[in-house]
N, C-alpha and C positions, 0 to 999 in steps of 0.2 A: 541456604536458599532452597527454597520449596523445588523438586523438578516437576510437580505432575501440576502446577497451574498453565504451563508449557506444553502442548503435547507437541512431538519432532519425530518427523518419521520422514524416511527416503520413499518416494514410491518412484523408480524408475530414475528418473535424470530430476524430478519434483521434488524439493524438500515440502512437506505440508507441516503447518503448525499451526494449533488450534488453541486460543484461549479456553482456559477450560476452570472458570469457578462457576459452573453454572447454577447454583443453587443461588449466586450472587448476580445473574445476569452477567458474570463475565466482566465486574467490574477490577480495574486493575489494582496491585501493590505496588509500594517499592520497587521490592524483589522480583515481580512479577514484571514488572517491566525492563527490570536489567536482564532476569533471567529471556525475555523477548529479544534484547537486544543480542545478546549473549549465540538465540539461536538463529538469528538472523545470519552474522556472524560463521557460525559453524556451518549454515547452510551452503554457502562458497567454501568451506574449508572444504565439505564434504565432496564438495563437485556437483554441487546440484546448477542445474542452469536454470531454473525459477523456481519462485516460494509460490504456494498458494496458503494466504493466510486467513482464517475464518473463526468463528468459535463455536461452542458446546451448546447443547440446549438450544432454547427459542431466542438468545439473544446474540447479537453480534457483543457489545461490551457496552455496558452502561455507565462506563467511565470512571474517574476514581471511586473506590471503595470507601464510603464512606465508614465502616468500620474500624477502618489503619486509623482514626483521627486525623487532628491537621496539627500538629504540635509541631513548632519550627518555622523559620521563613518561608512561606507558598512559593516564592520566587527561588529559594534556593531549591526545594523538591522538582520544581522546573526543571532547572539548567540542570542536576543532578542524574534526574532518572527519567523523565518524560521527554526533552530535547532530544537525550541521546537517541532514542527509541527512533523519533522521526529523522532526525540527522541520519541515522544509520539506514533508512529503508530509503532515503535521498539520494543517499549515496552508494546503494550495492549495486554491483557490476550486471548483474543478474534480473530481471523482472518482476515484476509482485503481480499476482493475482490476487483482488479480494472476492471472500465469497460471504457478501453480507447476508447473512442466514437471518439477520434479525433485527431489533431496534441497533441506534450506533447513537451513543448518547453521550455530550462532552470531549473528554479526550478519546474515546471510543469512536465519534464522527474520524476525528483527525487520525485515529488508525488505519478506521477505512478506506478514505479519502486519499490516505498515501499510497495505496495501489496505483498500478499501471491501469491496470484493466478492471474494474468494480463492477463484479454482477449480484444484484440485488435480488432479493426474495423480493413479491409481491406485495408483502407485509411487511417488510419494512418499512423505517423510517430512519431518519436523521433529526438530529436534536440538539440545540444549543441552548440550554437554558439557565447559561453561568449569568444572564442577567436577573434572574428571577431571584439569585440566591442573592445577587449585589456582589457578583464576580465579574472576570471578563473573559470571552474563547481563550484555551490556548494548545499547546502542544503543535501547534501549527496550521489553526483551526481558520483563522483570518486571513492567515495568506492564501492556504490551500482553496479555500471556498472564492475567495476575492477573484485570484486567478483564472478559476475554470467558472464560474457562473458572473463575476462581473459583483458592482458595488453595490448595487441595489441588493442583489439579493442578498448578502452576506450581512447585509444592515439589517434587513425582511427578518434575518434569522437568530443575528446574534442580540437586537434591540428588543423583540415580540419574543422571544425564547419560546416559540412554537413548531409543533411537528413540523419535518417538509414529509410529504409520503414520499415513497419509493418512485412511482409515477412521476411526480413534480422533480426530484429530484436526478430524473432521467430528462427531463425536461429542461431542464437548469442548465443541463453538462457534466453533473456531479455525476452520474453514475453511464456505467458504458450498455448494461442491456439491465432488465426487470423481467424475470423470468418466474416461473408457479413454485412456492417454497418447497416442496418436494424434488427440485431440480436444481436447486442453486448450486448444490455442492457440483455435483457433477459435471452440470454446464463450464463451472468454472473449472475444474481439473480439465476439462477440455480444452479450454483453452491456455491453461498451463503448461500443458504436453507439447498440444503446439506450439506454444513458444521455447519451450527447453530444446525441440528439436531445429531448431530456426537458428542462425549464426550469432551465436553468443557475444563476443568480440562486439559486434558491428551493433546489435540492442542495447550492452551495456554504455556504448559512448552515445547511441539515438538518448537513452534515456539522460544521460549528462547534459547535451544539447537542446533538448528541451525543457529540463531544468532551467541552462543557464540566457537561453531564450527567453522568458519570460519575465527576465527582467533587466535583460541587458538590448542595446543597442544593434541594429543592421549590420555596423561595422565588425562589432564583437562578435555577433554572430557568425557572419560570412566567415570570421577570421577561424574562427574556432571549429566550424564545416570543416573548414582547409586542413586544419589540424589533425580532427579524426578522421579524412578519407585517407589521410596518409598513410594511420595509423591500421583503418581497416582494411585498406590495401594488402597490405604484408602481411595478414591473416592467413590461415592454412585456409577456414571457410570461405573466404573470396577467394581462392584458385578452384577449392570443388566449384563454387557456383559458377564460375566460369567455365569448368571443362565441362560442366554437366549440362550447360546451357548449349552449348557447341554439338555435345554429341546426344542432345534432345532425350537425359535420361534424367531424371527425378535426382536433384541433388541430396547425399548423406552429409550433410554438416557434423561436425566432433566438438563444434563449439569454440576451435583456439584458431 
């Protein structure tokens, strides 16, 4: 397995990883997608308390590579290497920041989209055009978009397999801010930082909770609150924020 379609670097409490075939728009492999999952993955091993994930050149990822062919069940390449990718950024403990530098095109949307927090170049776009080919979204492209923008749109996008700009798609609810492409990275590492220094513990069950919100029940809900305030209770960062709160000084969070 290739390591440089991955780039994984520590910068402080931040793992950043950046798709990087740019000559290909950043379109993904296989391996390239395990090796994602892979550094997702090590990014908690290493102690990072969020990822910001973005890619190389002018594109964010222009989705499968059409060069790897398609030989084999499409459905099994799914559940194989593309599920796990999104399954895994579902479910890390830790926050994702996207920083769409560029188009996000197919499974490439659905990478973006799996962020926490998505700040968009001005130039961007999003693109589902698995109908044009006589395919259909996936990698978690239907739910993700159904979710946060609602059914019409998601029809709008996956039926007409047409641009949304960056704009519209700030508009939708798909994306959290649209900022000038010379700023996207950094805006976003800004707000990565701030979240890595923010009570780890208590983001990683918020981000569960609104996972499991979304498609569950009042009851379920409420039940499941209950569950994790228990749980971030007896956090070391719920006592700083509490004495910090007391004696009116800037809490240090460690994260546990």
């Amino acid at each position: 397995m290739s390591d440089d379609t991955i780039l994984y670097a520590l910068d402080g409490d931040v793992a950043v990883l950046k798709l990087n075939r740019p000559d290909e728009l950043n379109a993904v492999t296989l391996d390239m997608l395990d090796l994602l999952a892979a550094s997702l993955r090590r990014a908690v091993e290493d102690g990072a308390r969020a990822v910001l994930l973005t890619g190389t050149g002018r594109a964010f990822c222009a989705g499968a590579s059409l060069k790897e062919g398609s030989g084999g069940d499409p459905g099994d390449r799914l559940r194989n290497h593309y599920n796990p990718v999104q399954q895994t950024m579902a479910d890390l403990p830790i926050p994702i920041v996207t920083a769409m530098n560029g188009p996000a095109a197919g499974a490439g949307a659905s990478l973006a989209l799996g962020g926490d927090i998505v700040i968009g170049a001005r130039s961007a776009y999003l693109l589902l055009a698995f109908a044009n080919i006589g395919l259909v979204p996936d990698a978690g492209a239907t739910w993700l978009i159904a979710k946060a923008a609602g059914r019409a749109k998601v029809l709008e996008m996956a039926l007409l397999g047409e641009r949304l700009s960056a704009h519209d798609a700030q508009e939708a609810g798909l994306l959290t801010h649209v900022v000038d492409d010379g700023v996207v990275f950094d805006t976003a590492m800004s707000y990565a930082r701030r979240l890595a220094a923010m009570p780890t513990v208590a983001l990683g069950l918020i981000r569960k909770q609104v996972k499991a919100a979304l498609s569950g029940t009042l009851e379920e809900t409420l039940a499941l609150e209950a569950e994790h305030q228990s749980v971030a209770a007896r956090s070391h960062d719920f006592q700083e924020g509490v004495a910090a709160f007391l004696q009116k000084r800037k809490p240090e969070f460690k994260g546990r």
